[in-house]
C-alpha positions as CSV (number, residue, x, y, z in Angstrom):
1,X,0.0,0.0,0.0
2,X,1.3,3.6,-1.2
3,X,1.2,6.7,0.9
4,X,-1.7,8.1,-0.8
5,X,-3.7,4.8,-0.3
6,X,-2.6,4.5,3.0
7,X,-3.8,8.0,3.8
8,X,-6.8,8.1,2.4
9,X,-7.9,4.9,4.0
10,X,-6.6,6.2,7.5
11,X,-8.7,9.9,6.7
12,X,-12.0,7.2,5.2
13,X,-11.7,5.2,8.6
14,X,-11.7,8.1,11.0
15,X,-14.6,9.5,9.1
16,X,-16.7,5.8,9.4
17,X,-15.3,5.9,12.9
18,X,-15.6,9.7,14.3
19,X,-17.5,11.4,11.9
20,X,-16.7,14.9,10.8
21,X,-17.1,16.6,13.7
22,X,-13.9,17.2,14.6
23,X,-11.7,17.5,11.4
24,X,-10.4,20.8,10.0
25,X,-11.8,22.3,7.1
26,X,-8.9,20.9,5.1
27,X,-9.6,17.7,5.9
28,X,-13.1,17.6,5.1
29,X,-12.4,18.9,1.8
30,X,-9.6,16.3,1.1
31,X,-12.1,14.0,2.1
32,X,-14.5,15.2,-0.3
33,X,-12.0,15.2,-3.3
34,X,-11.4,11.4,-2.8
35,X,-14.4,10.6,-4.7
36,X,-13.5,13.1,-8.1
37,X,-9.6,12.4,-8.2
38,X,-9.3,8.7,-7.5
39,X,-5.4,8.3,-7.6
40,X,-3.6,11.5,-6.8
41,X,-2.9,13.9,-3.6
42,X,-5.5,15.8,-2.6
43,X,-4.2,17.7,0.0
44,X,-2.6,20.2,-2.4
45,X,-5.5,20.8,-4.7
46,X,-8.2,21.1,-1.0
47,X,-5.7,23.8,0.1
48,X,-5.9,25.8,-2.7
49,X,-9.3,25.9,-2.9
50,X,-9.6,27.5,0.7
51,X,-7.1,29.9,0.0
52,X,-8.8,31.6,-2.8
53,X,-12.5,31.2,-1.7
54,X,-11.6,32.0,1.7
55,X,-13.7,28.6,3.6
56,X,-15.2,25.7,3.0
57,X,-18.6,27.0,2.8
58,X,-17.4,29.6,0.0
59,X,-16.0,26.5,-1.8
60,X,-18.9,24.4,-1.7
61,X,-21.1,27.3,-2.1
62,X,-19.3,28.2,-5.9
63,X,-20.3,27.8,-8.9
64,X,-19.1,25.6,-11.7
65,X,-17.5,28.4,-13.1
66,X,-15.8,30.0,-10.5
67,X,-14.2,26.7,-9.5
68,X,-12.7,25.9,-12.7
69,X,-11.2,29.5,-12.0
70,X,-8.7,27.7,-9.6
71,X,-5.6,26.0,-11.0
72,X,-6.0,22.0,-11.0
73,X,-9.8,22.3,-10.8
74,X,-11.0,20.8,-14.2
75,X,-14.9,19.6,-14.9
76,X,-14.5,16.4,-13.1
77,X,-14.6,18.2,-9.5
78,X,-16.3,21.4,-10.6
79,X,-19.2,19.5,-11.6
80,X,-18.4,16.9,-8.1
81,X,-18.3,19.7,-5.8
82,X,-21.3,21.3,-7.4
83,X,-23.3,18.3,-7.9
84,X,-22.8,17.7,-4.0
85,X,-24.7,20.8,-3.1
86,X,-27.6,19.9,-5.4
87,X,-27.8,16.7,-4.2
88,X,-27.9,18.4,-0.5
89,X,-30.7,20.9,-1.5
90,X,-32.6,17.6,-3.3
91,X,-32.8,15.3,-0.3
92,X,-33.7,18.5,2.0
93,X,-36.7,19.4,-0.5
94,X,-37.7,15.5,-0.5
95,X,-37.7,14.8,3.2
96,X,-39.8,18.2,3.7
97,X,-42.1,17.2,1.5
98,X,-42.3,13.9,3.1
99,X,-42.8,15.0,6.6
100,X,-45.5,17.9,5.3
101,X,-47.7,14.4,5.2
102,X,-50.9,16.9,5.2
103,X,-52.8,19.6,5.4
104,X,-50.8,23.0,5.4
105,X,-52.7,25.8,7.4
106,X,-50.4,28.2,8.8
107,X,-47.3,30.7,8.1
108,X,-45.0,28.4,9.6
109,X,-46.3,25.3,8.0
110,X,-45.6,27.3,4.6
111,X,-42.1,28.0,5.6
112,X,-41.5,24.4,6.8
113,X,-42.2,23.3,3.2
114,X,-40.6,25.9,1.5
115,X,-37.6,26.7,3.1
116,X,-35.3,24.0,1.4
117,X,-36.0,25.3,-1.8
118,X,-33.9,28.4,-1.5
119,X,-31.0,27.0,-0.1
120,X,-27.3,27.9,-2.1
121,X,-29.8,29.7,-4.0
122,X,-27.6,33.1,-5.8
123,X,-30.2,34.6,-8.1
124,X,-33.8,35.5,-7.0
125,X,-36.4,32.4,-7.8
126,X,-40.0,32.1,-7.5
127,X,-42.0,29.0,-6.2
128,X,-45.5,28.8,-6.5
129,X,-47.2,26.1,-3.9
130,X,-50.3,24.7,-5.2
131,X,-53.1,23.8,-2.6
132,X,-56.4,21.7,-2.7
133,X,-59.8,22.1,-1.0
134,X,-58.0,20.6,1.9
135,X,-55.3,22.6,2.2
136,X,-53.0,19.8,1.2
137,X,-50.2,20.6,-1.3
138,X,-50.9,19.4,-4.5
139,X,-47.2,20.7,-5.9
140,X,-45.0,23.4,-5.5
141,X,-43.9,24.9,-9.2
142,X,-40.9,26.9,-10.2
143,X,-42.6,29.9,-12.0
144,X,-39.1,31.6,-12.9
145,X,-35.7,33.3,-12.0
146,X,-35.4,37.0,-11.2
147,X,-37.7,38.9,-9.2
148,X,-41.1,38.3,-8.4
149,X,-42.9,41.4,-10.4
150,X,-40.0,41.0,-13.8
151,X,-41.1,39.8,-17.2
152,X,-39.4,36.4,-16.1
153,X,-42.9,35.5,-13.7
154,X,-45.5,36.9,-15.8
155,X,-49.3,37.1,-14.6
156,X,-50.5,34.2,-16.9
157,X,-47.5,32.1,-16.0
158,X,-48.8,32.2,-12.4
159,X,-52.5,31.8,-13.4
160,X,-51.6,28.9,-15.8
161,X,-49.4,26.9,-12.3
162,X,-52.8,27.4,-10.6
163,X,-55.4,25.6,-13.2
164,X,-52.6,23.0,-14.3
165,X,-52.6,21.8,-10.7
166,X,-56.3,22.4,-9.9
167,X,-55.5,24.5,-6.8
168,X,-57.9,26.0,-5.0
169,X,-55.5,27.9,-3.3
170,X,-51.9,29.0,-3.7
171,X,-48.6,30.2,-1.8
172,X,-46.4,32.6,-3.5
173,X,-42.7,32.5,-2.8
174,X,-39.3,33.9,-3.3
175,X,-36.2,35.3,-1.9
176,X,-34.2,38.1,-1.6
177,X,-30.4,36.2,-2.0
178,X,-28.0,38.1,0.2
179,X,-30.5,41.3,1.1
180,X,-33.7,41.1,3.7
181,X,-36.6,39.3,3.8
182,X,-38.7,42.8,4.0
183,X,-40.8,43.1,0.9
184,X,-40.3,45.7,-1.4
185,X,-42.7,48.0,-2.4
186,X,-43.2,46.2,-5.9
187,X,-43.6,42.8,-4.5
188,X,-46.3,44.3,-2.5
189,X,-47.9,45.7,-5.6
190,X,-47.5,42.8,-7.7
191,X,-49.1,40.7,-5.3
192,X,-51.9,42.4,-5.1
193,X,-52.0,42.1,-8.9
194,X,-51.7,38.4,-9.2
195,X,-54.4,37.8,-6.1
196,X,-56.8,40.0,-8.6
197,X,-55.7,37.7,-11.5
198,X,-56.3,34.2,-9.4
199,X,-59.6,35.2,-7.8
200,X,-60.9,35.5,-11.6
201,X,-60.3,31.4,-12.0
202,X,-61.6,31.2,-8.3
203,X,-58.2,30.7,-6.9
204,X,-57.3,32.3,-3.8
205,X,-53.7,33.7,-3.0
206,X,-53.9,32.7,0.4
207,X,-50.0,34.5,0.9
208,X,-46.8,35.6,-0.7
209,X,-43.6,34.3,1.9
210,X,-40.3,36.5,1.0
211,X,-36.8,34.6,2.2
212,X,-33.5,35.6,2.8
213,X,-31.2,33.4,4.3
214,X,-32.3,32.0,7.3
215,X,-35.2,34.7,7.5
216,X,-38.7,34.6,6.3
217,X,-41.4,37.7,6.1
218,X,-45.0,36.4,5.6
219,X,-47.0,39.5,3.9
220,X,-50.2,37.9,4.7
221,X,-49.0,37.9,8.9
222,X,-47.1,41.0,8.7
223,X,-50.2,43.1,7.0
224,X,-48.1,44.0,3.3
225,X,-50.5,41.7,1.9
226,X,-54.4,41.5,3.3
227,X,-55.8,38.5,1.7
228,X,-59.7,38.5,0.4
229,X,-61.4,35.8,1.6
């Protein structure tokens, strides 16, 4: 057994053993770079990356692009190291889904369902989350990229979500990456808008939740948004 082999199964083992707890950022990245360059040193290529990203969470939290910005990054661990983080946001939006076993009344319940969907999110997205009778979610669609009241969501986009999924009532959501959940003045007006547009198909916009980060406004509880019932 080579050094390299000999490391990496000593740095595999203590993972199986300790978990990552306790290892330095480094490490974990090493760790992480096992499984994209099968036969060479890692240790090299892990502390580069944290020297020009600044930590792991920068790292891990790059894009494709600005990876393959560092020397001895190629596609193989861009896409690795990128795919990682979707996989992460995929199993979170999966296992909300699947504990949200219900009905969906409330703010919080919203937020619960929601929340994964924004995660290592860069660029403004919008969700709408289609309800039945019952309140129970019938599917949550991606109406668009780019802020809620742009050309990217329009009216009929929303209005079409609504009647594809039968919903009798729906959740508006988006986020505000790196800025404050508060809701701007035109995401209040173009709420208002869209509730207009969805009560004329008899579907009711029970509330529009704004994110950012680990914050979350609710327009309907914090009076922006005053929904007709």
């Amino acid at each position: 057994m080579d050094k390299h082999t000999d490391h990496r199964k000593r740095m595999k083992d203590r993972f199986r053993n300790e978990g990552l707890d306790h290892f330095e950022e480094r490490y974990v990245l090493e760790l992480l770079l096992f499984y994209c360059i099968p036969r060479k040193d890692t240790k090299e290529l892990a502390v580069r990356l944290l020297e020009h990203f600044g930590s792991i969470v920068q790292v891990l939290d790059a894009t494709a692009e600005e990876l393959e910005r560092v020397p001895g990054v190629g596609e193989g661990v861009s896409t690795f190291l990128t795919l990682r983080r979707e996989v992460d946001r995929y199993y979170r939006i999966k296992r909300d889904e699947a504990v949200a076993d219900g009905p969906l009344y409330t703010a919080s319940d919203f937020e619960k369902y929601l929340r994964s969907r924004f995660a290592h999110q860069r660029n403004e997205v919008v969700y709408a989350l289609c309800l039945d009778a019952k309140c129970k979610p019938l599917g949550c669609v991606f109406l668009g990229e780019g802020s809620v009241n742009s050309a990217n969501v329009p009216v009929r986009r929303v209005v079409e979500a609504c009647l594809n999924a039968n919903a009798t009532s729906v959740i508006l959501a988006h986020n505000h990456p790196g800025g404050v959940s508060i809701p701007s003045p035109e995401d209040v007006q173009t709420t208002v808008r869209l509730a207009q547009a969805l009560r004329s198909v008899d579907v009711h916009l029970s509330d529009h939740l704004v994110f950012a980060d680990e914050d979350c406004v609710s327009m309907a509880i914090s009076g922006y948004y005053k929904p007709m019932i």
